[in-house]
N, C-alpha and C positions, 0 to 999 in steps of 0.2 A: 135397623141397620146391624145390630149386634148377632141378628139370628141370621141374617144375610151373611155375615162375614162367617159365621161357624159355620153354616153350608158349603161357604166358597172359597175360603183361604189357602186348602191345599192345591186347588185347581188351578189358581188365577199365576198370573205370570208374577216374575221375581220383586217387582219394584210394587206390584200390586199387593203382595206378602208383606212385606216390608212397611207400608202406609195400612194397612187393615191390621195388622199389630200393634202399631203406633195409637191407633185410631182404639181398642179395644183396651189398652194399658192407660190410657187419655183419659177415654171416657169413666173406668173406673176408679182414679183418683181424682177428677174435678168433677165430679159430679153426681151428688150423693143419692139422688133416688135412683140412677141406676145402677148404683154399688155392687149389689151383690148379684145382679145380671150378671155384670163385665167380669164379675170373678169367676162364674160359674161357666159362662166362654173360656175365660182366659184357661181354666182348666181343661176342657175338653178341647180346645184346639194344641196345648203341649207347645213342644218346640217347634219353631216355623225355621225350615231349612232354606236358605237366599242365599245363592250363589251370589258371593261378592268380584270375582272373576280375582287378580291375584294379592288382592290386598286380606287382611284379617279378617274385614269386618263381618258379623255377622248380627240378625235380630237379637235383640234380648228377649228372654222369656217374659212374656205380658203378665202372668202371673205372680214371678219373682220383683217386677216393676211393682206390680197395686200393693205386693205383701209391702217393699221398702216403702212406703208412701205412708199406710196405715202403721208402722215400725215408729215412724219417726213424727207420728198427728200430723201428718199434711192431708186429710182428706177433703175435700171441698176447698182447696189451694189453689187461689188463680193469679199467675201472675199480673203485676199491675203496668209492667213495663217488658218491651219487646225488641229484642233485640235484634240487626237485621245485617 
């Protein structure tokens, strides 16, 4: 999936951008044997540009995500409770 989304994330539509960043910054803080995959993605795919239409919001960089995770020992971190 990881090499899927670094083939297709600047192609695919906005909301799909959006959830394959999520998905790549995810997978490289919960889960440690694919660690340094999801970093080595998270750097070749850069900033992911998502038109938010006129609110702020924009992706965060999936890279700057996995660095603050490892910053602060959360790796292999799963929440135990979910919030809905």
């Amino acid at each position: 999936m990881l090499e899927a989304v670094e083939r297709t994330i600047h192609l695919s539509p906005d909301r799909a951008k959006y959830a394959m960043n999520n998905f790549v910054s995810t997978v490289g803080v919960s889960y440690i044997p694919l660690h340094e995959k999801a970093v080595s993605v998270a750097n070749a795919i850069g900033i992911v540009d998502v038109f938010g239409g006129k609110t702020k919001c924009s992706a965060p960089v999936a890279a700057d995500e996995i660095q603050k995770a490892v910053d602060k020992g959360r790796l292999g971190f799963k929440r135990k409770n979910v919030r809905c």
